[in-house]
C-alpha positions, 0 to 999 in steps of 0.5 A: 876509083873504078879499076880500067878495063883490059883493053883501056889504055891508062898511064900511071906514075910511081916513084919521085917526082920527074926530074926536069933533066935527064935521059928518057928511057923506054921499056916494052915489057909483056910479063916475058922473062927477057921483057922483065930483064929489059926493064930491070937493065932499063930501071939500072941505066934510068937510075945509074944517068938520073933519068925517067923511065916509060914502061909500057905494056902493050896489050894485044889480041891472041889465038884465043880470038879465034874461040869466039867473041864471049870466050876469047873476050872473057879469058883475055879480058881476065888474063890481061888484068891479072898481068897488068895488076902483076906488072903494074906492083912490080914496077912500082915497087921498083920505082920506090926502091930505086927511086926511079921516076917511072911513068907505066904505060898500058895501051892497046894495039901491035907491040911494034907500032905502039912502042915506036909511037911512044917512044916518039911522043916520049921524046926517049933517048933508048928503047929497051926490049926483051930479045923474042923467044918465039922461034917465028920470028928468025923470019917474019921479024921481032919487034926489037928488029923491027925497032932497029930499023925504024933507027930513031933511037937507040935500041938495046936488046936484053936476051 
C-alpha cells in the first residue's frame, strides 16, 4: 500500500468496530497543544457516552507559500506528513487503549469550512476544538467562533 501525498485526503478507522448507537463526536486537531487537549476531552466524552469519534486534520497552506512553488511545496509537503504520521499513531492508540470507535479524517482545505462540512455529513452530536492561540484572531475571528455561529451543533472549546 503506496503512503498518500500531503495534500490527499484520506479517512482511516482505528479502535472497535462502530457501534450502530451512540453520540458522534467531532474533533478538529492540527498538532496544537489546545487541538490535542480537545481531542483528549473529545476521546473522554466519546468513551464516557459510548459514542464514535471523527478527528479531523485539516490541512492548509501557509506563509511558506509565498517562497515559491518548489520551496514551499516541498517543506510543506514534509512537514504535513510528519504531522499527519504523528497524529495519525497517536490516535490511534488512543483508539486501542480506550476503546473508542475513531474514524481520523485528513482533508484538505480552510479549518473553518472543513469542519463544519464534516461535522455535517458526520451527522456529529458536538464538535470540539482547541481554543486559537494566535492573537489575531481577538479580531478577524477563530475557527471555534466561527463554529458557534453557524449553531448546528454544540461546540465546545478546550483552552
Amino acid at each position: 500500500m503506496s503512503t498518500p501525498g500531503a495534500f490527499e485526503s484520506t479517512v482511516e478507522r482505528f479502535g472497535p468496530p462502530r457501534r450502530p448507537s451512540g453520540r458522534a463526536i467531532l474533533a478538529g486537531v492540527d498538532g496544537s497543544d489546545t487541538a490535542m487537549r480537545a481531542a483528549a476531552f473529545a476521546f473522554g466524552m466519546a468513551r464516557r457516552e459510548g459514542g464514535r469519534l471523527i478527528v479531523a486534520f485539516v490541512v492548509c497552506r501557509t506563509a511558506l507559500s509565498n517562497l515559491g512553488p518548489a520551496v514551499a511545496t516541498t517543506v510543506e509537503h514534509d512537514t504535513t506528513l510528519q504531522l499527519y504520521a504523528e497524529l495519525r499513531e497517536q490516535i490511534r492508540e488512543a483508539a486501542d487503549e480506550l476503546e473508542v470507535p475513531v474514524s481520523f479524517l485528513k482533508t484538505y482545505g480552510d479549518p473553518y469550512t472543513a469542519l463544519r462540512d464534516t461535522a455535517d455529513r458526520g451527522q456529529v452530536d458536538t464538535v470540539v476544538v482547541g481554543a486559537s492561540q494566535k492573537a489575531g484572531h481577538r479580531f478577524a475571528g477563530s475557527v471555534a467562533t466561527k463554529l458557534i455561529k453557524t449553531g448546528h451543533w454544540p461546540v465546545l472549546v478546550v483552552p
